[in-house]
C-alpha positions in Angstrom: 94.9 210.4 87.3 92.2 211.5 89.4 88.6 211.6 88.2 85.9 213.8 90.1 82.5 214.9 89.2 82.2 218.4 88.2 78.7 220.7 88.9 76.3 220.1 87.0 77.4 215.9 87.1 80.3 216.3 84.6 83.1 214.4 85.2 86.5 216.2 85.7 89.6 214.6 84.7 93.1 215.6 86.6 96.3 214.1 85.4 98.6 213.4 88.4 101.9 215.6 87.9 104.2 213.0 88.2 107.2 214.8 86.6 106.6 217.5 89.6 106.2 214.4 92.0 109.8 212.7 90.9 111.7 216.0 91.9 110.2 216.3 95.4 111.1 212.5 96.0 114.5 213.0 95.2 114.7 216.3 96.9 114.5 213.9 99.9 116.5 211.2 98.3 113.7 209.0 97.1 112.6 207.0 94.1 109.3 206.0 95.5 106.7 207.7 97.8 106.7 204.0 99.7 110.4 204.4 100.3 109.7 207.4 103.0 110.6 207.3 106.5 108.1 209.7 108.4 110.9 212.6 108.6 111.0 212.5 104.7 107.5 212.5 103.9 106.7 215.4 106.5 110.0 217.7 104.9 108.2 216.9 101.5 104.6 217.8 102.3 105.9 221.1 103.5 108.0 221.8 100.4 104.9 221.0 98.5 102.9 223.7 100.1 105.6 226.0 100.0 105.6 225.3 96.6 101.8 226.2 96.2 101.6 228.5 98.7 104.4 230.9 96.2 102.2 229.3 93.0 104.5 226.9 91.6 102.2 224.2 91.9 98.0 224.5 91.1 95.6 223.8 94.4 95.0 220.2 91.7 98.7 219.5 91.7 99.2 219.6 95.9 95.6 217.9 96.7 96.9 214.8 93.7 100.1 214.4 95.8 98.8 214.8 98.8 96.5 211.5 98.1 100.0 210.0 96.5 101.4 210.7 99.9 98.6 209.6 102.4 98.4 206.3 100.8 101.8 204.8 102.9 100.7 206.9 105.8 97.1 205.2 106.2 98.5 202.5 108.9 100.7 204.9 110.7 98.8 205.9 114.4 101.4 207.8 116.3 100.4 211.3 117.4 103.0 213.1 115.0 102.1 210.4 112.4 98.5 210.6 112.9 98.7 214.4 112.4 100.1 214.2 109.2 98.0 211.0 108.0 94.9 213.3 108.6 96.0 216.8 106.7 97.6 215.0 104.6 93.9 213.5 103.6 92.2 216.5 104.1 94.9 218.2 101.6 93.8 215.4 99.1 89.9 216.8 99.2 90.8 220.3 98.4 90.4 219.6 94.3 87.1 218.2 95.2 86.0 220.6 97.7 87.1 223.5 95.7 84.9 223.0 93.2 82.0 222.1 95.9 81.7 225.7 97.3 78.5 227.0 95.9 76.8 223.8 96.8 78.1 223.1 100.2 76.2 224.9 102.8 77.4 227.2 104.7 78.9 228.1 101.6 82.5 226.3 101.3 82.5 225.4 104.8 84.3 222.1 104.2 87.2 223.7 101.6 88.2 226.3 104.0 88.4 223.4 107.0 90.7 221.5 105.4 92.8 224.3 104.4 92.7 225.8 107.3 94.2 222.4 108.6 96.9 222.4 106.3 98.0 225.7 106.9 97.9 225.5 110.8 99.9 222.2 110.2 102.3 224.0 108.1 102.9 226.7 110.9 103.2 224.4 113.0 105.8 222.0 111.6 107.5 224.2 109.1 110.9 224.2 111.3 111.3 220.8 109.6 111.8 222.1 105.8 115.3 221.8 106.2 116.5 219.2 108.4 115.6 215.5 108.2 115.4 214.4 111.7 
């Protein structure tokens, strides 16, 4: 569970969805997010915003396994693991940033950055949704 502060300072509770989380492991043959080579953790961020992109899974839902997922990748520094290390973090702000827009100037700068990332990493890598390198 994630816990961010709401406008006006109240505090915003969001329950990881770990039943959601369990399938997309073993979609790749995984019991645990630290179990993923690079190949299986890229394939399952891109089913993950395939899946919110077609509105199976809330903008909360992605950014909370997003984080999940960035976590192992935090001490990985090749390019094509670097690239994934940072949208996958900047995917993990969206629930935050979201509900930032009226107070971030220029108004939601910041949210529509770090989608934008996400979505021009998804273009760029969604060849990979159904192999496993």
């Amino acid at each position: 569970m994630s816990t961010i502060g709401g406008v006006g300072g109240e505090t915003i509770h969001i329950e990881f969805p770990k039943t959601k989380f369990v399938q997309y492991l073993k979609t790749v043959g995984k019991k645990e997010s630290k179990d993923l080579i690079f190949d299986e953790l890229r394939r399952l961020f891109l089913l993950i915003i395939v899946d919110f992109l077609s509105g199976k899974l809330s903008l909360d839902e992605m950014s909370e396994m997003a984080s999940a997922l960035w976590k192992p990748m935090t001490k990985k520094d090749n390019d094509h693991e670097g690239e994934l290390n940072k949208v996958l973090l900047s995917a993990s702000e969206l629930n935050f940033y979201v509900r930032r827009i009226p107070e971030i100037k220029p108004e939601g700068k910041t949210f529509v950055w770090f989608m934008t990332d996400i979505m021009t990493y998804f273009e760029k890598n969604k060849s990979h949704l159904n192999r496993i390198d």
